[in-house]
C-alpha positions, 0 to 999 in steps of 0.5 A: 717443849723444845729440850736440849740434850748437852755434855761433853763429848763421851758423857751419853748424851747420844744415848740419853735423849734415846731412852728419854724419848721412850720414856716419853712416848706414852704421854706425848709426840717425840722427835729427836732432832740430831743436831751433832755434825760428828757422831752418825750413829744415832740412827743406829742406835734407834733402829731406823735408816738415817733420814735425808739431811734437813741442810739438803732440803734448803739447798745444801751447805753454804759458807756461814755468812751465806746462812745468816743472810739466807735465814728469810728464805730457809723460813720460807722453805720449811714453813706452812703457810702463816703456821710456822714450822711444823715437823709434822709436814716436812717431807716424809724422806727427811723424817725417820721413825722408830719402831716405838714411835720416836721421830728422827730429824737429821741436821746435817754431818761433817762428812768431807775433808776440807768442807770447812766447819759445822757453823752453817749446822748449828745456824740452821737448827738455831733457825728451825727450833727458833721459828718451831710451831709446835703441836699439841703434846709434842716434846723435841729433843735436840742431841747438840754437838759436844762441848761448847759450840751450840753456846757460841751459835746461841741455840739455847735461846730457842730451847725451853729447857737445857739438860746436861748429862753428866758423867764422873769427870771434873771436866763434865761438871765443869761444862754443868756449871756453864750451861747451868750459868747460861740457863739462868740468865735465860730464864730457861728450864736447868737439868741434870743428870748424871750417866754412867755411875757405879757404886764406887762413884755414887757418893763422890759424884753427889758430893762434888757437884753439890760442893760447886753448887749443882742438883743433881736431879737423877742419876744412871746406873752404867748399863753393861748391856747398853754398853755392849749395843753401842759398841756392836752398833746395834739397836739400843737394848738397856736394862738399868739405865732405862729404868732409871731415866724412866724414873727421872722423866716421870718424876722431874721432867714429866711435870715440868712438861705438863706446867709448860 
């Protein structure tokens, strides 16, 4: 199942699909394919050396019109055979692996000033999760860049499943409602989840989203000491939140999975 990770910008989306991901690995393949062209640390976060940059494996970046005309051969280039594009068989040098096993493909990252957008970005992952081969008992997280622009690049018509994270602001819910929109007239999987809640907000956030018309389908505790990790760019450690993600996975995401 091909999972996409969205929220905006802040709201732990990054963190998440790590927990997810372990959460994950006892019963499937997990990879983590970073698709957000701002935020480098996710590499960090999950304790590996960041993996070459898939957009260099087909060339390197190119104008966006370029990309779209070139769509063909970067199939060509990242597929096996008739099989597909199978993860498994890029080159070990664009894959990095976690100590407990998660999987990490990096897209590519704005890094240049004056190297124009992060079009040609979200154009390769569209390309890739919409030509994916995947293997059996396989799961692929894909951590978007924040807010909108994976909804103008129309990636989510190559995912299964659109899981938002959420934190406690409007604009947050706002963005839930969109996506949410966009998940039904797709036909695709809808998720959310709500981060960094303390008890002063519990109760408010439940409310309001179930005032607009939002489920939430599990809420994360704030993690001081997954805070404190972030901040000192450090391999993620966590406490609460994990136990609580662990808890949403094994209960809504899990058997969503197994039913495919």
């Amino acid at each position: 199942m091909k999972i996409m990770v969205c929220g905006k910008g802040g709201s732990g989306k990054t963190v998440l699909s790590i927990l997810i991901a372990r959460s994950l690995l006892e019963k499937f393949k997990v990879y983590i394919v970073d698709s957000d062209e701002s935020n480098s640390l996710l590499p960090v976060f999950l304790g590996v050396n960041p993996p070459k940059p898939l957009v260099e494996y087909v060339g390197g970046k190119r104008e966006e019109e370029d990309f779209e005309k070139m769509e063909p051969d970067i199939i060509r280039a990242l597929s096996t055979a008739r099989e597909g594009i199978k993860l498994s068989l890029l080159p070990s040098e664009y894959i990095a692996t976690s100590r407990e096993g998660v999987r990490l493909i990096v897209i590519g990252k704005v890094r240049e000033y004056g190297e124009g957008c992060a079009c040609p970005f979200n154009i390769l992952t569209r390309i890739l999760l919409g030509n994916l081969s995947l293997e059996k008992n396989e799961v692929v997280l894909i951590d978007t860049d924040a807010g909108v622009e994976h909804i103008g690049r129309r990636i989510e018509e190559v995912s299964d499943g659109i899981l938002v994270v959420i934190d406690p602001t409007a604009e947050s819910i706002e963005l839930a409602l969109t996506l949410k929109k966009i998940a039904k007239n797709l036909g695709k999987i809808f998720w959310v989840i709500a981060n960094k809640v303390t008890d002063d907000v519990k109760d408010l956030i439940i409310e309001e989203t179930a005032g607009v018309g939002l489920n939430i389908d599990g809420l994360v505790r704030f993690d001081r000491e997954l805070y404190v990790s972030c901040l000192r760019r450090k391999l993620l450690k966590s406490g609460d939140a994990l136990l609580d993600v662990k808890k949403i996975v094994e209960e809504k995401i899990i058997p969503t999975i197994i039913r495919g």
